[in-house]
Steps between C-alpha positions, in 0.01 A plus 500: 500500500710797419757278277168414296409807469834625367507241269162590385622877432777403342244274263368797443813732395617221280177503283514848502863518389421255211240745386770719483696286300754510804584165466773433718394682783157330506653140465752600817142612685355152366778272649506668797106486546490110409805464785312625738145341430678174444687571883163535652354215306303232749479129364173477500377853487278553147482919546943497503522301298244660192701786583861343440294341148424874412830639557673272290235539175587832585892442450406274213348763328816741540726172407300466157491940453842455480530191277597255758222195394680196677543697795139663478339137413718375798322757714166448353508117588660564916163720513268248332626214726403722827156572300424080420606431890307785635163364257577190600518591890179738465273319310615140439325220348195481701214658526497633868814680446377665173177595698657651735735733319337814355397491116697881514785325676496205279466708151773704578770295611356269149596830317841571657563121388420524128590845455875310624443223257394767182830710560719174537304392191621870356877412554484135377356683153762722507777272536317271211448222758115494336408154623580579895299818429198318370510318794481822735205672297332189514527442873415872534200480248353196678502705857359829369230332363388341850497874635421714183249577306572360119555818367695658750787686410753268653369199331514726140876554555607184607323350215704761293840382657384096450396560119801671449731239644289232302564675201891548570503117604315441183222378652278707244182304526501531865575887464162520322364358761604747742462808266116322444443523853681860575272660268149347605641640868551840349181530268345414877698768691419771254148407399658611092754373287794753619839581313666251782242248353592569147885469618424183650297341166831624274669246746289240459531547098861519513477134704259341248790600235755367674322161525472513110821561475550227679292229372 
């Protein structure tokens, strides 16, 4: 118990020191946090390991601050394995196990999960791997929309990321699709046609010239 609860204050002072822009001091806090939550890891234990998951988006974060995408997506993916096992341990394929898990439970582990997906989606745009990050907004983007609301934020900004890796992969009539769909969300969110909506309707212009360009 106490080693957990070092390596949960030392969580802490690492995201603390990144605010800071203290860098190397907060990824020194970060390894030695994941150490010790990985050393008190129990096969078969969900609550360790969510908490080993956590520590290493955490570390992934401070790996792509400073630049570091293959070791940050690297990161990214070690925490979105434990997520798929734990989903898969927690709720399954059946119906009794889904039932029995808390929708709270349930939603939020589903969140931790495709907010893992959306940043390794982030990284695979960065490094212009577009087609692998299609892929991971897609996945994500199918899994919101089983817990979210159609025009929740999360769903508006993954569509974002997907349209714009269509659009870099030259997919341009599926990016219309996306941008299509992003703005009904955000005309629902608001209630108004917003400056975000306007943004998002210059994007889905820019996509319908592209196509003409194209055919």
């Amino acid at each position: 118990k106490y080693h957990v609860e070092v390596a949960a204050s030392l969580s802490k002072l690492g995201s603390v020191r990144i605010s800071l822009g203290r860098f190397e001091e907060a990824f020194v806090d970060l390894r030695k946090a994941l150490h010790i939550a990985q050393a008190q890891q129990e096969p078969g234990n969900n609550k360790s390991s969510k908490t080993v998951a956590q520590m290493q988006c955490h570390l992934a974060c401070l790996y792509f601050e400073k630049g570091e995408l293959f070791a940050a997506q690297a990161t990214f993916q070690d925490a979105l394995d434990i997520y798929r096992k734990v989903w898969k341990q927690e709720i399954g394929d059946n119906n009794a196990a889904a039932q029995s898990s808390s929708n709270k439970t349930r939603d939020a582990l589903m969140l931790q999960l495709t907010d893992t997906l959306c940043n390794i989606g982030s990284i695979l745009n960065r490094r212009k791997c577009f087609g692998q990050a299609i892929t991971n907004f897609q996945e994500a983007l199918d899994l919101q929309k089983g817990i979210l609301e159609n025009d929740h934020p999360r769903i508006i900004s993954t569509l974002d990321n997907l349209a714009y890796s269509y659009s870099k992969n030259r997919e341009y009539a599926r990016a219309v699709t996306c941008y299509r769909t992003m703005l009904r969300a955000q005309i629902s969110q608001s209630g108004t046609f917003t400056e975000e909506c306007l943004l998002t309707f210059r994007k889905r212009v820019l996509m319908y010239d592209k196509l003409r360009l194209v055919s």
